[in-house]
C-alpha positions, 0 to 999 in steps of 0.5 A, spaced: 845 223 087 850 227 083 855 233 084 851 240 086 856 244 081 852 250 079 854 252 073 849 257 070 847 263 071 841 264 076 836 269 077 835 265 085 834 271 089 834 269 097 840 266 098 845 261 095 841 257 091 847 251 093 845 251 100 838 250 097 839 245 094 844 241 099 838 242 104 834 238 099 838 234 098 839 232 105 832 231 106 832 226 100 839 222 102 834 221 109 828 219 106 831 214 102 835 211 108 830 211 111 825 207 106 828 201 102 821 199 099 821 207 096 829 207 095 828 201 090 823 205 086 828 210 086 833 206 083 829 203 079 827 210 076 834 211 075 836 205 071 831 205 067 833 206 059 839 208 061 839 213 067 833 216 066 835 223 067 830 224 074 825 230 076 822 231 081 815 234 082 814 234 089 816 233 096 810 231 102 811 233 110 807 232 116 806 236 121 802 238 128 799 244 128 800 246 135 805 251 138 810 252 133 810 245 130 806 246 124 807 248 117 810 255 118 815 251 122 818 248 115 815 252 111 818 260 113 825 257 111 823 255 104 819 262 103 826 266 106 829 262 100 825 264 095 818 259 095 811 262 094 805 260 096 801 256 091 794 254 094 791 251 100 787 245 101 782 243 107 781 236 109 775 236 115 775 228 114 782 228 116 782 234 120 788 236 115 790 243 112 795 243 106 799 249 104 804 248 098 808 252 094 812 254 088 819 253 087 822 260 086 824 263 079 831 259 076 834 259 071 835 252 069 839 248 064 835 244 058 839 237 060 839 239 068 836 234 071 836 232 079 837 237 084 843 237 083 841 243 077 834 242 075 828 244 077 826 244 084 820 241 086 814 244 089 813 243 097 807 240 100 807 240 107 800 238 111 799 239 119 794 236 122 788 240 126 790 238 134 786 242 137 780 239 133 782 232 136 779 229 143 782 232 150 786 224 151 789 225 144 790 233 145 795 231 152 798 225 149 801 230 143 802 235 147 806 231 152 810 231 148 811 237 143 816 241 147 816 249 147 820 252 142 821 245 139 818 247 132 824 252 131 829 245 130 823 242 123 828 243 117 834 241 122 829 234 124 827 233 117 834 234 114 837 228 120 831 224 120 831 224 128 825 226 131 825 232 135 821 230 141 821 223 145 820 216 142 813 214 143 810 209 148 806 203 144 801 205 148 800 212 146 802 211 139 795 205 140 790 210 142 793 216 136 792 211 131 784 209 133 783 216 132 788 219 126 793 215 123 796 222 121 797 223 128 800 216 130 804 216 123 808 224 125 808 222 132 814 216 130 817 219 124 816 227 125 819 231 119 822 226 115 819 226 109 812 223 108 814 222 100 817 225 094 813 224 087 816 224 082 814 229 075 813 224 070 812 230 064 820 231 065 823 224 064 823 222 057 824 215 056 819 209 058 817 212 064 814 219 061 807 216 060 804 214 067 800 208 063 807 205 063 809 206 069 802 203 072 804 198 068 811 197 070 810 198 077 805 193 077 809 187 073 815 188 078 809 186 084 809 193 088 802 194 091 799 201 088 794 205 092 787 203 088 783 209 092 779 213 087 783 208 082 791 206 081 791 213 076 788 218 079 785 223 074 783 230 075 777 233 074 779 237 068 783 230 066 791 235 067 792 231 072 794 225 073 797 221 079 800 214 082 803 212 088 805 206 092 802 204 098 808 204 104 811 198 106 810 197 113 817 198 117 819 195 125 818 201 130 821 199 137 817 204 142 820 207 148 816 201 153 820 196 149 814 193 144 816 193 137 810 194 132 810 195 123 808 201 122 807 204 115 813 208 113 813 212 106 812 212 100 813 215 092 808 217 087 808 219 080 805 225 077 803 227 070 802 235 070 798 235 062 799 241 057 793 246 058 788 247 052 790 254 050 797 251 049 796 245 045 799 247 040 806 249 042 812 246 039 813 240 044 821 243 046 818 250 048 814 247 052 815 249 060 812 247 067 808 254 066 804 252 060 801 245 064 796 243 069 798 246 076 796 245 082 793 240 087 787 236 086 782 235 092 779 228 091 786 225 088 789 227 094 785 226 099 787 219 096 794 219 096 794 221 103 791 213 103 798 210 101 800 210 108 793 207 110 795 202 117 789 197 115 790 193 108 786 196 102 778 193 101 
């Protein structure tokens, strides 16, 4: 994933932007040792037309939101170090609130590319409302959330070790007929949920989410079809792909072995803003495109880790 060198000159305030960027990229390293289906995509990506010099668009965490362990847990440190809040979406189905942020104001090279110097990605992270869930549901998760436990998050997700017990069956059984958003965290906690990818910076075959639709489907990766394989905004700036998780062997603290859906990737294409159309391509930056996140895309997204197989 190529040397964390930083070279330029940086307006990075919070911190040390190298340290920033070694926390991502363990984060990433973890993601994809623990996914082989998103680790071949990954590649994939890379190998196509000759190395395609890869960006990211966003990384996705889950969370409980209870005492300590939801989105704060992970998302003060990003904040210390220089992140911004970006915007908030709720989704009451779910019974799921997300908050993402911006990457801080670096200065970036025009061939950096990676984490290693390109542009960080947006961070995404979603906790699930506990508290709204019913009493047997409640005591099973908080059975196992210990005290102070949350302080640990980053470290969790950088390690890919949870910080609380290994479920029983039993317990992760009864989550999963209630909120497979709470069944799915209790087994893999702060390990990245997904990464997508910023389909706007790569420059070769996959610079058009069409082609990536195309070629993902030619290789026979299933893709989420909820709300359409490409998920347009309501404005048509935002477009959206993901696969659907491979289901991965999880063995339970009783002993019993069950596949469970792991993570996934996705594919973002953020579109040039009207007012901007007619910008010169090359003085085009991420400010002068379609920002944000998309209610019903990403109720959608959230899809790709469905326990039941699509319809």
């Amino acid at each position: 994933m190529g040397s964390l060198d930083l070279p330029h000159a940086s307006s990075f305030k919070g911190g040390s932007e190298t340290f920033l960027r070694d926390v991502l990229e363990s984060i990433l390293k973890t993601y994809l040792r623990k996914n082989p289906m998103a680790k071949t995509i990954w590649e994939l990506v890379n190998s196509v037309d000759d190395n395609e010099k890869i960006s990211y668009d966003h990384f996705f965490f889950r969370t409980f939101k209870v005492d300590g362990y939801g989105i704060d847990s992970l998302a003060n440190f990003f904040l210390d170090y220089g992140y911004t809040v970006g915007g908030r979406l709720d989704f009451p189905k779910k019974k799921v609130h997300v908050l993402w942020l911006s990457p801080p104001d670096i200065d970036v090279p025009g061939e950096g590319y990676g984490l290693g110097n390109g542009p960080l990605p947006r961070l995404v992270f979603a906790e699930l409302l506990v508290d709204e869930l019913t009493p047997e549901s409640q005591e099973i998760i908080r059975k196992y959330l210990k005290p102070q436990g949350g302080k640990q998050a980053v470290l969790s997700s950088t390690l890919g070790s949870l910080i609380w017990d290994k479920p029983t069956s039993t317990d992760f059984d009864h989550l999963a007929k209630e909120s497979e958003f709470a069944a799915w965290t209790l087994v893999y906690g702060y390990t990245m949920n997904h990464l997508a990818f910023a389909v706007h910076r790569l420059k070769h075959r996959f610079s058009d989410i069409k082609c990536v639709k195309e070629y993902f489907e030619e290789k026979g990766f299933e893709l989420n079809q909820d709300g359409g394989v490409i998920k347009v905004s309501e404005d048509a700036l935002l477009l959206q792909v993901s696969s659907m998780s491979e289901k991965l062997a999880v063995e339970f603290a009783d002993g019993v072995t069950e596949t469970v859906p792991a993570s996934y990737i996705e594919f973002v294409q953020r579109l040039v803003l009207p007012q901007f159309e007619d910008m010169p391509h090359d003085e085009i930056k991420e400010c002068h495109r379609r920002e944000g996140l998309e209610q019903a895309s990403a109720y959608h997204v959230m899809e790709s880790t469905r326990f039941t197989a699509q319809v």
